[in-house]
N, C-alpha and C positions, 0 to 999 in steps of 0.2 A: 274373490279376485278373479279378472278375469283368464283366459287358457295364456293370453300372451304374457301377460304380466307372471303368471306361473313360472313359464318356459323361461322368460329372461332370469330370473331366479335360483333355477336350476343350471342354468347356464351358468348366470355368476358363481355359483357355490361352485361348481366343480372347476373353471377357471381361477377360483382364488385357494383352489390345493398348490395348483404351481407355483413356490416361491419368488420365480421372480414376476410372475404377473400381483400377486399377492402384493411385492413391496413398492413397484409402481402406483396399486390400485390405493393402496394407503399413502401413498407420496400425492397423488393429486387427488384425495378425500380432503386431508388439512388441508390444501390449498383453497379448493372450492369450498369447503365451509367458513373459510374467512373470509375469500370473496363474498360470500351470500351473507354476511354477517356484519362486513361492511356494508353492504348494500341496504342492509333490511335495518341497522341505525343511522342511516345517513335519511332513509324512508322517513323513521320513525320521527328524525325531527325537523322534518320538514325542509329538509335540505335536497335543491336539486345540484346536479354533480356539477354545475360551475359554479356555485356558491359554497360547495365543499372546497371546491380546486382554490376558491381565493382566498379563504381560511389558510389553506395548504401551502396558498404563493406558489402553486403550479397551475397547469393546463387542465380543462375537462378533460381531454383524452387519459391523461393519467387518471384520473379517477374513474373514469369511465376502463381502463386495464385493469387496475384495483380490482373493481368489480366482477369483474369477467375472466380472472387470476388469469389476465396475460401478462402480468408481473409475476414471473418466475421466482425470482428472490428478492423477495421483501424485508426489510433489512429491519432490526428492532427500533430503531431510529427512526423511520417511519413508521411502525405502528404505532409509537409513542405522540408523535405527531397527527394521526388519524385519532387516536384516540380522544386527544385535547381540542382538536376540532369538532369532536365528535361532542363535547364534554362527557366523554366515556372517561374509563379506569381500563388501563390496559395491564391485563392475569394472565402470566408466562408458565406454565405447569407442562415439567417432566413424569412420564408417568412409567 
């Protein structure tokens, strides 16, 4: 790896001692792993994001926020919806 990639690393690790930077950093990890996760099955079937959105009966740009988790709170309602669009199985686990 290289020296930067190290330093960012060691930076993260000791920034994620601080609890509340810690519960942020995990508050927008789920968020961006769903985004990237929607993103990367909408990819996978060949869907571009206005022919997700018409599935959806909404806008690209929603899908396009989806994506890009500028959708704050995503309700289960819609994932449930994303998922059927998606012909995904939407898996809700507390851990």
């Amino acid at each position: 790896m290289n020296k930067k990639g190290t330093d960012f690393n060691e930076w993260l690790k000791g920034q994620l001692k601080h609890p509340g930077f810690r519960k942020a950093y995990k508050e927008e990890d789920v968020r961006a792993r769903l985004a990237l996760r929607i993103a990367e099955l909408r990819r996978k079937r060949n869907l571009t994001q206005g022919q997700l959105a018409r599935r959806l009966r909404t806008t690209q740009q929603v899908v396009s926020n989806l994506e890009t988790f500028k959708h704050a709170n995503v309700t289960v309602g819609t994932l449930q919806k994303l998922a059927a669009a998606l012909n995904s199985r939407l898996v809700l686990e507390l851990r």
